[in-house]
FISETOR-39718 format. One record per residue (C-alpha): residue in three letters; x, y, z; residue number from 1. Coordinates in Angstrom, 2 decimals. Layout:
<rec residu="ALA" X="X" Y="Y" Z="Z" num="NUM"/>
...
// end
This chain:
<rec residu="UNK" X="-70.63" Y="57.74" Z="0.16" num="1"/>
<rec residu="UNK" X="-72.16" Y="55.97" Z="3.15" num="2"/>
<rec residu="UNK" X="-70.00" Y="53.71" Z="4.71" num="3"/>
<rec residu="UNK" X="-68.93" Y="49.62" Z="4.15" num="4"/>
<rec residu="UNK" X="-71.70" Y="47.66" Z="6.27" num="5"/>
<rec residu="UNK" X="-70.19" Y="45.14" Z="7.47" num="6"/>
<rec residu="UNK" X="-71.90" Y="42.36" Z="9.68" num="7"/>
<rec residu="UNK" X="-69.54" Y="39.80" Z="12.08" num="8"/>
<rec residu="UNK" X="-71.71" Y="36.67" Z="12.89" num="9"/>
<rec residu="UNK" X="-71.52" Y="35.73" Z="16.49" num="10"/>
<rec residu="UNK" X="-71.18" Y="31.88" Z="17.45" num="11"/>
<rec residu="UNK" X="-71.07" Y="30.12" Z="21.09" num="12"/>
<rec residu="UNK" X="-67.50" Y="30.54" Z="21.75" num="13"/>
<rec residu="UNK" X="-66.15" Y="33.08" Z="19.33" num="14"/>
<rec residu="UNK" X="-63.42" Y="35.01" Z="20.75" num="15"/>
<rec residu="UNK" X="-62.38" Y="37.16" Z="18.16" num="16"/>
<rec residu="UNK" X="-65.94" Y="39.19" Z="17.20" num="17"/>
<rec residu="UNK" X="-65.13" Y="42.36" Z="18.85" num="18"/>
<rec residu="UNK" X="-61.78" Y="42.19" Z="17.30" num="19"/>
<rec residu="UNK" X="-63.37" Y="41.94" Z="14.25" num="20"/>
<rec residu="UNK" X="-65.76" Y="44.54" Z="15.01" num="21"/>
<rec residu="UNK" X="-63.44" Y="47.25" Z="15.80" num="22"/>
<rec residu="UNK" X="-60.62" Y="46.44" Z="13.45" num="23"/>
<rec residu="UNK" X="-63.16" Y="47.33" Z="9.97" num="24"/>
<rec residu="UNK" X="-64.43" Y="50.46" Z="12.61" num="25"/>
<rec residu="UNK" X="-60.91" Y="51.91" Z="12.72" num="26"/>
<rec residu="UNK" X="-59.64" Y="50.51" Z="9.53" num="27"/>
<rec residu="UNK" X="-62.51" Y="51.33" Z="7.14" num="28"/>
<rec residu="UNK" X="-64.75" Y="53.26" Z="9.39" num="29"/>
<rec residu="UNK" X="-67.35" Y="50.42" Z="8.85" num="30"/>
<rec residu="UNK" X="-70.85" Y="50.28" Z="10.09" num="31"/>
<rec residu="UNK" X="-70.31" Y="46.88" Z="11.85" num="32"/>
<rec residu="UNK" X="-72.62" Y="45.07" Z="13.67" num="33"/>
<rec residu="UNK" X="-73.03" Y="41.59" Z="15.31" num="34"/>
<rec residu="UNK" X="-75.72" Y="39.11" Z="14.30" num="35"/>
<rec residu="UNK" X="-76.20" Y="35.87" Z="16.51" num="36"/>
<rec residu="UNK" X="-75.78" Y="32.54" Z="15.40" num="37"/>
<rec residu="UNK" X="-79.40" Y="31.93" Z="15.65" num="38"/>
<rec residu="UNK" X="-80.83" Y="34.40" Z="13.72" num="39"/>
<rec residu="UNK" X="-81.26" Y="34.76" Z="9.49" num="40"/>
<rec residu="UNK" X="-81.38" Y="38.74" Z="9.50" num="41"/>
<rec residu="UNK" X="-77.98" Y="39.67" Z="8.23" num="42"/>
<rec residu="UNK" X="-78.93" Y="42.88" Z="8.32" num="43"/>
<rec residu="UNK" X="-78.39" Y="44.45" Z="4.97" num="44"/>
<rec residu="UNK" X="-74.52" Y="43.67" Z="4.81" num="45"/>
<rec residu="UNK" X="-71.43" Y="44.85" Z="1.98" num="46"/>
<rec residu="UNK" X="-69.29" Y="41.52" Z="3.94" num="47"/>
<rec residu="UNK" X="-70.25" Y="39.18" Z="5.94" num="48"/>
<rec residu="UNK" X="-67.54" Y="38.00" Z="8.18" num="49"/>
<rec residu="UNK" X="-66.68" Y="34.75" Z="10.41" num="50"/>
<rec residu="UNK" X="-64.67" Y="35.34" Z="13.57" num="51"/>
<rec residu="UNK" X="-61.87" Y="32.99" Z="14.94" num="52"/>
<rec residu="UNK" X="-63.06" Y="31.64" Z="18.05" num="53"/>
<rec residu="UNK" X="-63.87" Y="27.90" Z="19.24" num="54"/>
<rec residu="UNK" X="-67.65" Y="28.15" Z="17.78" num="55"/>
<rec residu="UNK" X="-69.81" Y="25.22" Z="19.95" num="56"/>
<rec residu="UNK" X="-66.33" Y="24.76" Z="21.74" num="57"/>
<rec residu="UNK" X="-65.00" Y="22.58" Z="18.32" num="58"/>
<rec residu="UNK" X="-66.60" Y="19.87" Z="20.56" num="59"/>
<rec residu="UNK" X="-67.08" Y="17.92" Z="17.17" num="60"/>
<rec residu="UNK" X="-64.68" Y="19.08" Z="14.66" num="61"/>
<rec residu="UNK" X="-63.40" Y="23.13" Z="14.48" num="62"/>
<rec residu="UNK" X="-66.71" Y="24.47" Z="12.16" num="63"/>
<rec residu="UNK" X="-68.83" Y="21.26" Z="11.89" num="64"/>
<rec residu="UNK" X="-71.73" Y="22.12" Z="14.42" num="65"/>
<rec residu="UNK" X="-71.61" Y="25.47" Z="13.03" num="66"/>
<rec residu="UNK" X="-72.24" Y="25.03" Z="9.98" num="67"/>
<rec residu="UNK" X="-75.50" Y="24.13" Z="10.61" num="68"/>
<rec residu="UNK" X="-76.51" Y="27.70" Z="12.14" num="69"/>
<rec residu="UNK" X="-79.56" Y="29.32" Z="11.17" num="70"/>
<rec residu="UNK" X="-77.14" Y="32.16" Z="10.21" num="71"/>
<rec residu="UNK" X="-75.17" Y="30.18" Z="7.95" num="72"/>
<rec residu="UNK" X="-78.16" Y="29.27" Z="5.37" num="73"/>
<rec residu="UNK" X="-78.28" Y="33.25" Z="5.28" num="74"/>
<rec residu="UNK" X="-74.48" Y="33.08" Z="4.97" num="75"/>
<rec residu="UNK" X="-74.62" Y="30.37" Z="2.34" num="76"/>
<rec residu="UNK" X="-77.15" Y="32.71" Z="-0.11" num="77"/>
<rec residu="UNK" X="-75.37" Y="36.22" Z="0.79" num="78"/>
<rec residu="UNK" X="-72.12" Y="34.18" Z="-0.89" num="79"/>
<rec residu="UNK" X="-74.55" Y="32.88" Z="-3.61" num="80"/>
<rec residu="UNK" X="-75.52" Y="35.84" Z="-4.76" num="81"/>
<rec residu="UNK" X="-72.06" Y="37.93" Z="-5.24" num="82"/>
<rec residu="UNK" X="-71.86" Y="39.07" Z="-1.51" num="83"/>
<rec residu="UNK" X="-68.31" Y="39.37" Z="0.13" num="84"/>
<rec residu="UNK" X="-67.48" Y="36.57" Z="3.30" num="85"/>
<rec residu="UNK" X="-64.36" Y="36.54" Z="4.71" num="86"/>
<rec residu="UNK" X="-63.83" Y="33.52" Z="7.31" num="87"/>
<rec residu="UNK" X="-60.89" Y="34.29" Z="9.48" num="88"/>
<rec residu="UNK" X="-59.30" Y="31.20" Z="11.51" num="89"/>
<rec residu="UNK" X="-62.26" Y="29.29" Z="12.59" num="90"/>
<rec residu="UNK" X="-64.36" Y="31.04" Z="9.92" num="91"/>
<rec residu="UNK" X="-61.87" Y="29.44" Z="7.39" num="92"/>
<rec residu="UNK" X="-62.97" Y="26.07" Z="8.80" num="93"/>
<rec residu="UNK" X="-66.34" Y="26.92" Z="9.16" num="94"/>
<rec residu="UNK" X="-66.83" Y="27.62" Z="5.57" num="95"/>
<rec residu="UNK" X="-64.98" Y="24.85" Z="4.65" num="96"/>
<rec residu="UNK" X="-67.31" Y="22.65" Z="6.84" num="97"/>
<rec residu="UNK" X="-70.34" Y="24.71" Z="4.79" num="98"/>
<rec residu="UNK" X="-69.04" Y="23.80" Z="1.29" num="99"/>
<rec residu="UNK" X="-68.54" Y="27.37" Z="0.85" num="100"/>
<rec residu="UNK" X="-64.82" Y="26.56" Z="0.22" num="101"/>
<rec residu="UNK" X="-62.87" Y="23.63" Z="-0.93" num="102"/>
<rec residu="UNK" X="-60.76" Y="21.23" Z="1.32" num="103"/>
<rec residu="UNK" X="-60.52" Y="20.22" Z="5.21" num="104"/>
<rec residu="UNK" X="-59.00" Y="21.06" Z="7.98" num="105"/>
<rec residu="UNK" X="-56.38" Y="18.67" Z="9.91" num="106"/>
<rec residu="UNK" X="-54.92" Y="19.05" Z="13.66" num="107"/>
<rec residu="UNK" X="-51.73" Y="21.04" Z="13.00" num="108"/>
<rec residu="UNK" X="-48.55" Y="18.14" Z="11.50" num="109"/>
<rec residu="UNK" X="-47.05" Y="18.72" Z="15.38" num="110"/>
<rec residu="UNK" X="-50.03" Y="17.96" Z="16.81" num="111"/>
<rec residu="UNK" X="-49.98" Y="21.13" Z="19.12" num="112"/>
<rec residu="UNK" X="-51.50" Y="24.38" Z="19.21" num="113"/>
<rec residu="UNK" X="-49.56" Y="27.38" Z="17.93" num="114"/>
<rec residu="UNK" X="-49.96" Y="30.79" Z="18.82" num="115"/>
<rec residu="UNK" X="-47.37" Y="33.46" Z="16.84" num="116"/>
<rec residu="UNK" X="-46.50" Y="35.74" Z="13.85" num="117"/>
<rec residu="UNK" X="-45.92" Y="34.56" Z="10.64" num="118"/>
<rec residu="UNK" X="-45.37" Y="35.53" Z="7.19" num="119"/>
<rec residu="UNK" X="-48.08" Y="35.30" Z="3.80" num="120"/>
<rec residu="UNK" X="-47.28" Y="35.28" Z="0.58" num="121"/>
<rec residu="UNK" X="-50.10" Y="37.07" Z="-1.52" num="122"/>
<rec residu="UNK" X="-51.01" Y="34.94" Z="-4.36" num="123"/>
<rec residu="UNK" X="-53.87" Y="36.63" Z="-6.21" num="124"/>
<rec residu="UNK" X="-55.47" Y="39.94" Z="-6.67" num="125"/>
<rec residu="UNK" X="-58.70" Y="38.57" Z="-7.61" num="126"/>
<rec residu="UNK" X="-60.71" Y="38.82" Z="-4.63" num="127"/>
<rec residu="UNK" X="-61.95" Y="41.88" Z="-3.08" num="128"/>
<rec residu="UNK" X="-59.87" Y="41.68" Z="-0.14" num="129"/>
<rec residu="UNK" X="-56.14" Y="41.33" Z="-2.13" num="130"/>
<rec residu="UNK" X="-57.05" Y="43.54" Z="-4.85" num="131"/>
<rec residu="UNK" X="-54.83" Y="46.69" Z="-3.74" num="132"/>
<rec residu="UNK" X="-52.03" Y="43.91" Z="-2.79" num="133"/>
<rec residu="UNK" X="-49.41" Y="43.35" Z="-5.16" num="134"/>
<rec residu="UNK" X="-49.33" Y="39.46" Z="-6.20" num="135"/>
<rec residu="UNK" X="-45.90" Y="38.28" Z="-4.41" num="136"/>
<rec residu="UNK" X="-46.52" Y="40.78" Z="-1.80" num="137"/>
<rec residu="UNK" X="-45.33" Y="39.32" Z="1.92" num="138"/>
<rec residu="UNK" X="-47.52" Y="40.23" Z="5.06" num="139"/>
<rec residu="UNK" X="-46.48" Y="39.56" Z="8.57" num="140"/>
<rec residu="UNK" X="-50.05" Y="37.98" Z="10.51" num="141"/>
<rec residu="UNK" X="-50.19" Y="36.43" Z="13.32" num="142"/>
<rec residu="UNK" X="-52.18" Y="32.87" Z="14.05" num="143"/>
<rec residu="UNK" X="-53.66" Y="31.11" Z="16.85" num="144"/>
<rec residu="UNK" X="-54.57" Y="27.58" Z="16.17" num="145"/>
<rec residu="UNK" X="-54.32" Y="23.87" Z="16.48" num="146"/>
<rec residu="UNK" X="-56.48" Y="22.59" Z="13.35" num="147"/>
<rec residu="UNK" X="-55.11" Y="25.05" Z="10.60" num="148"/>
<rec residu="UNK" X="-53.95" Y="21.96" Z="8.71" num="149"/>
<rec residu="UNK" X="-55.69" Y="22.96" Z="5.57" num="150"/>
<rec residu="UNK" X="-55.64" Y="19.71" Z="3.26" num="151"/>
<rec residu="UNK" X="-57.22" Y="18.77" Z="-0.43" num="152"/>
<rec residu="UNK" X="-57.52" Y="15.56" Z="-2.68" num="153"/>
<rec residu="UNK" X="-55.05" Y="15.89" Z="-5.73" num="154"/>
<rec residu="UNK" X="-57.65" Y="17.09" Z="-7.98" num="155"/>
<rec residu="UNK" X="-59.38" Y="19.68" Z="-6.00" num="156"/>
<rec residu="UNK" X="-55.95" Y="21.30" Z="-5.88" num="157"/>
<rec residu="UNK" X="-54.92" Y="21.30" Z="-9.34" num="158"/>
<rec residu="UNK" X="-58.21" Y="23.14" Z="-9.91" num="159"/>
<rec residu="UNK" X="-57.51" Y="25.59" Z="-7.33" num="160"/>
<rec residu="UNK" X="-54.21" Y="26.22" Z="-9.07" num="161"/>
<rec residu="UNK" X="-55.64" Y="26.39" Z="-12.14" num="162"/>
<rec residu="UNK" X="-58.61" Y="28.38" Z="-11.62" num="163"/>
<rec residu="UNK" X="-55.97" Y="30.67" Z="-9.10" num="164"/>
<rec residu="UNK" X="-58.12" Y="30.15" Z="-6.08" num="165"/>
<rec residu="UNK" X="-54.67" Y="30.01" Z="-3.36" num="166"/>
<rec residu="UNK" X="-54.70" Y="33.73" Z="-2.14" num="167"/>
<rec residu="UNK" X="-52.55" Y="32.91" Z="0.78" num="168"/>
<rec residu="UNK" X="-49.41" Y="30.52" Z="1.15" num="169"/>
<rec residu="UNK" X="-46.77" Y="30.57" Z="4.06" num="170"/>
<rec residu="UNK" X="-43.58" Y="32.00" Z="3.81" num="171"/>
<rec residu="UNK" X="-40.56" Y="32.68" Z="5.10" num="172"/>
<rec residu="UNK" X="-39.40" Y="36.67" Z="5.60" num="173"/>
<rec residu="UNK" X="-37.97" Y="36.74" Z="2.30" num="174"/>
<rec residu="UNK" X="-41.37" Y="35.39" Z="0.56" num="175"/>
<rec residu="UNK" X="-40.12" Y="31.39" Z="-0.26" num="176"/>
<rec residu="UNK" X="-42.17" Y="28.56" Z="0.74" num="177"/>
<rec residu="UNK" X="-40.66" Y="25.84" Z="2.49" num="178"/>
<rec residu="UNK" X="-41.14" Y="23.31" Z="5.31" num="179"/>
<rec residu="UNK" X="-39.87" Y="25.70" Z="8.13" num="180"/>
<rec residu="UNK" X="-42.35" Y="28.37" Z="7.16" num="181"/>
<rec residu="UNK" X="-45.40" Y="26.35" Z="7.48" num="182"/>
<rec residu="UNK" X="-46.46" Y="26.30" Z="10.71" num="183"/>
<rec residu="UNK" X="-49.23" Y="23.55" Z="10.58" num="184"/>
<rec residu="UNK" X="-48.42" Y="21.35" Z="7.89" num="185"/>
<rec residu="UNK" X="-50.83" Y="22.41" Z="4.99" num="186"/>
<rec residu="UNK" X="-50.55" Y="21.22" Z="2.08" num="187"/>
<rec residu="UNK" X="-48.90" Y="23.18" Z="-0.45" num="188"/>
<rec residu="UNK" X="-48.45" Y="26.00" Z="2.18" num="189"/>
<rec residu="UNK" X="-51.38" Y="27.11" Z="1.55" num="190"/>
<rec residu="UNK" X="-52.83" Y="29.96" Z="4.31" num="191"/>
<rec residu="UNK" X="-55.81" Y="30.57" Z="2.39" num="192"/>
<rec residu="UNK" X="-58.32" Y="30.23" Z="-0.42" num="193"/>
<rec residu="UNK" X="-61.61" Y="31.59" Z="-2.28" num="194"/>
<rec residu="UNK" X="-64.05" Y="30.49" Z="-4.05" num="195"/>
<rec residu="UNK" X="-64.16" Y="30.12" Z="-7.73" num="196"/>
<rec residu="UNK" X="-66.09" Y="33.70" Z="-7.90" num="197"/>
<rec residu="UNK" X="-63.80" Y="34.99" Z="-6.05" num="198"/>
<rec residu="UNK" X="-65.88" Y="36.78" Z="-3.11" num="199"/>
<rec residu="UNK" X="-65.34" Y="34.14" Z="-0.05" num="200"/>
<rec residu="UNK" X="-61.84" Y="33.62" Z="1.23" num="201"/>
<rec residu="UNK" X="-60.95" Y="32.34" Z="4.26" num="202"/>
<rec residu="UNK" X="-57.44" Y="32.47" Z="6.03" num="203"/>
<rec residu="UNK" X="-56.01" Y="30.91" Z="9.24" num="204"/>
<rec residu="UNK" X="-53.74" Y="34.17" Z="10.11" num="205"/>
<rec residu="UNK" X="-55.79" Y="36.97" Z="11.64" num="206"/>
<rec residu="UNK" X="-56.00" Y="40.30" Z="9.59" num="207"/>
<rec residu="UNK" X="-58.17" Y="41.80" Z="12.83" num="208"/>
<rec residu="UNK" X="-54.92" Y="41.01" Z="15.36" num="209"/>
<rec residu="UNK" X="-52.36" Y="43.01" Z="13.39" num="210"/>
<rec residu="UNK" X="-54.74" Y="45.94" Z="11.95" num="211"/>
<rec residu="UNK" X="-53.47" Y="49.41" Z="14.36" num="212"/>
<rec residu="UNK" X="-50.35" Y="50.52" Z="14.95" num="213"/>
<rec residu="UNK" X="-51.00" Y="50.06" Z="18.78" num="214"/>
<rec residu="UNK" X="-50.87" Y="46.15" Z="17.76" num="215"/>
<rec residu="UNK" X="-47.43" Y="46.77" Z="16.49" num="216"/>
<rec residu="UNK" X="-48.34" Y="45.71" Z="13.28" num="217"/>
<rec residu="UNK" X="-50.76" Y="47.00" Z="10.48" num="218"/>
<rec residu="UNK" X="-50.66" Y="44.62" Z="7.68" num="219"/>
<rec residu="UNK" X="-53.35" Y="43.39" Z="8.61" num="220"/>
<rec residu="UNK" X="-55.60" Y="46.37" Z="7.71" num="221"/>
<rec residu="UNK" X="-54.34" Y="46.45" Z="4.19" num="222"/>
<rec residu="UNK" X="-57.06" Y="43.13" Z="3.94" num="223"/>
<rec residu="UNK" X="-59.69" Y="45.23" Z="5.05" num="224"/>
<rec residu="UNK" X="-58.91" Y="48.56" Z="3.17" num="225"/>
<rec residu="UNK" X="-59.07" Y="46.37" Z="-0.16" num="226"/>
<rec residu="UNK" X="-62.15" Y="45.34" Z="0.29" num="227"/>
<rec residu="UNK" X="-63.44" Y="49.16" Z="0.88" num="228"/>
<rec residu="UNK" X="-61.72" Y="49.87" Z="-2.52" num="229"/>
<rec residu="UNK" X="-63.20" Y="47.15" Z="-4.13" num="230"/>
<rec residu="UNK" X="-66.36" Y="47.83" Z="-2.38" num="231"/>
<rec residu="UNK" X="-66.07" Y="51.90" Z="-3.97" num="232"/>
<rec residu="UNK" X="-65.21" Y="50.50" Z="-7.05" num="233"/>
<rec residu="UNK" X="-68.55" Y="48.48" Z="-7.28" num="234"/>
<rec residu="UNK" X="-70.78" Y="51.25" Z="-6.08" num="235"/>
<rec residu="UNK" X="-69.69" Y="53.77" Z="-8.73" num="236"/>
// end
């Protein structure tokens, strides 16, 4: 079985692509490889993904200039047509700036940027990179932000409840939601989402950061070693 391609889209001021890169290498033993911003070639990827970074130095709005990257339009019809995206921290915003996910992104409620562990709640099992988890599972992740303030209109998320589109909400160590355990004021505590299919989800916490044991921490890899399951699963 050859192994999970796996392609990590470079923007002006990412900052987490080669920890991308090397966390699916040791994790999954992935065939990764970086594709510029400005190029369409995604080069024949199993998952796309978007690093955390400050892509055009969030000069605009974290993701909005982004979004507009030749890459993304290849992005956009990878996701169209079935293929796996996972947006990680800035990627979360970017494909929320793309339409590729529902809702926005706020400054963090305290208005500061915040930088440490925290704890996830998995909520589904129905994308490829929670389908090993167990739903009610709680992951320690680390995040790095100051616009992680994920927000929705009423309606947009009743139908992500409904359709079971939260994959992520903070938690405290014991896995409850509550005010103390969300770190950035998002609504409903949610950490992150998919799409209706299923096969993009973004998240603010950073798999990649907390993926070897020389991290200190390796839930992070469990993200990454469900989606070469799922990917197995699909090939046979």
């Amino acid at each position: 079985m050859s192994a999970p391609r796996v392609t990590v889209v470079l923007f002006p001021g990412s900052n987490c692509d080669e920890d991308a890169l090397i966390a699916v290498r040791n994790t999954i033993g992935a065939d990764a490889r970086l594709v510029r911003h400005d190029e369409r070639d995604l080069k024949n990827p199993d998952l796309v993904i978007l690093p955390g970074g400050f892509s055009y130095g969030d000069y605009l709005r974290s993701g909005a200039m982004a979004r507009f990257s030749p890459a993304m339009d290849s992005v956009a019809a990878f996701a169209a047509a079935g293929g796996a995206v996972l947006g990680i921290c800035n990627g979360f915003q970017i494909l929320c700036e793309a339409g590729l996910l529902p809702g926005a992104m706020l400054r963090n409620a305290g208005l500061r940027f915040v930088c440490r562990d925290v704890f996830l709640r998995v909520e589904t099992k129905r994308t490829p990179f929670t389908l090993v988890l167990n739903k009610g599972e709680v992951l320690r992740f680390p995040i790095a932000h100051g616009d992680g303030n994920w927000t929705a209109d009423p309606e947009t998320y009743r139908q992500l409840a409904e359709h079971d589109q939260i994959v992520f909400r903070y938690v405290d160590r014991a896995g409850d939601e509550s005010p103390a355990a969300n770190p950035n004021g998002s609504l409903g505590n949610v950490a992150g989402v998919c799409n209706v299919a299923g096969n993009v989800v973004g998240l603010m916490p950073h798999p990649e950061r907390c993926s070897e044991e020389v991290l200190g921490n390796v839930d992070g890899a469990k993200v990454f070693r469900s989606f070469a399951t799922a990917l197995l699963a699909h090939r046979t």
